[in-house]
N, C-alpha and C positions, 0 to 999 in steps of 0.2 A: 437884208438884201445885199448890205455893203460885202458881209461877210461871206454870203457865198457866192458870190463874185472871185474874193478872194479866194477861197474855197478852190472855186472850179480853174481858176488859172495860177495857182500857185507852182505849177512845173512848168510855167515860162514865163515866170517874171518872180524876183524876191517877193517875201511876202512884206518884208519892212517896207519897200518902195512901195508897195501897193497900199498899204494902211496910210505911209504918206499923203499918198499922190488924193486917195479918199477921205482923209482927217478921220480915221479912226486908230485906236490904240494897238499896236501889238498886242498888247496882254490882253486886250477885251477880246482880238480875234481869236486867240487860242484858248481864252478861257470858253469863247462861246462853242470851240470843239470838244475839249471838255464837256461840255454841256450837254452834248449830241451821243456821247457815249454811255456806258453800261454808270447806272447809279453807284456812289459809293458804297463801301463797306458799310461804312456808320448807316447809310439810310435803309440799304439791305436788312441790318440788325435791326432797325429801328422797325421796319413794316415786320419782320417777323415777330418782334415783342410786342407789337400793334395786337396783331392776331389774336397771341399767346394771353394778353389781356385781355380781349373780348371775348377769347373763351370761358375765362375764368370770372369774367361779369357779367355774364349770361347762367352761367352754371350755378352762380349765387344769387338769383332769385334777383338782379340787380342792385339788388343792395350793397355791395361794396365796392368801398372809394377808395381813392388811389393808398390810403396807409393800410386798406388790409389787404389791397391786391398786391401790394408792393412784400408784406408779410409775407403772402403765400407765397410772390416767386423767392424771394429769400431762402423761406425753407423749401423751394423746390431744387435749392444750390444754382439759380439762377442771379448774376452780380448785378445791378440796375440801382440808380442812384429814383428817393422818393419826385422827386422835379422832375425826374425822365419821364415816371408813370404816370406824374400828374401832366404832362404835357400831351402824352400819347393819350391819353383815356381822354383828353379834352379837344386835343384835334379831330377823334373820332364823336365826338358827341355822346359821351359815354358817362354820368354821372349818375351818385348813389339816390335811388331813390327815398326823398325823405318818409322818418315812420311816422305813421297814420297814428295819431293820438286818439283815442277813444273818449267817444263822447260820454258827460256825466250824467246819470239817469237818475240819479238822486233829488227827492226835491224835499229842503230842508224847511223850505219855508208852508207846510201842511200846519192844518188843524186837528191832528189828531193827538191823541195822546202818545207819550215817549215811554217805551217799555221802562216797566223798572228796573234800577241796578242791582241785579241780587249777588251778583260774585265781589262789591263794594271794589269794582275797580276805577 
């Protein structure tokens, strides 16, 4: 509220006196117009390699996790550090899904008789 205040009357009054006069910071004011501007580079990058990972973890049966999606963009000559992918695949809720172990169908403990060994292995 403080801030746009300042904001709206900063072409007739300083903006230093005014963060004075309301006990806020300079730098909090202007970083909080910053704020109100167009995203950075870095987060721009960052939602489009967002994307570009959910494509590629969807495309793979969901099964892979940030070191083979990180693989793929590697070889797709995309630069991206493994921390980066695991952070993006994890703010999006994106992980491998684990493999289904197959049940044993074998049951060793029977009464019947055990074929013989004829090949003596």
């Amino acid at each position: 509220m403080k801030y746009q205040f300042i904001a709206a009357h900063h072409q007739e009054y300083p903006v230093k006196t005014m963060c004075r006069v309301l006990e806020v910071a300079v730098s909090g004011f202007y970083a909080w117009l910053r704020r109100l501007g167009a995203p950075s580079r870095r987060s721009q990058e960052n939602t489009g390699l967002g994307e570009r990972i959910a494509r590629i973890y969807h495309a793979n049966r969901q099964v892979y996790g940030s070191p083979r999606i990180h693989a793929v963009l590697r070889a797709e000559g995309q630069a991206c550090g493994k921390k980066r992918v695991a952070r993006l695949m994890r703010e999006r809720g994106l992980s491998a899904k684990p493999h289904k172990h197959r049940t044993r169908t074998t049951d060793s403990q029977h009464e019947q008789p055990v074929a013989p060994n004829l090949l003596n292995r």
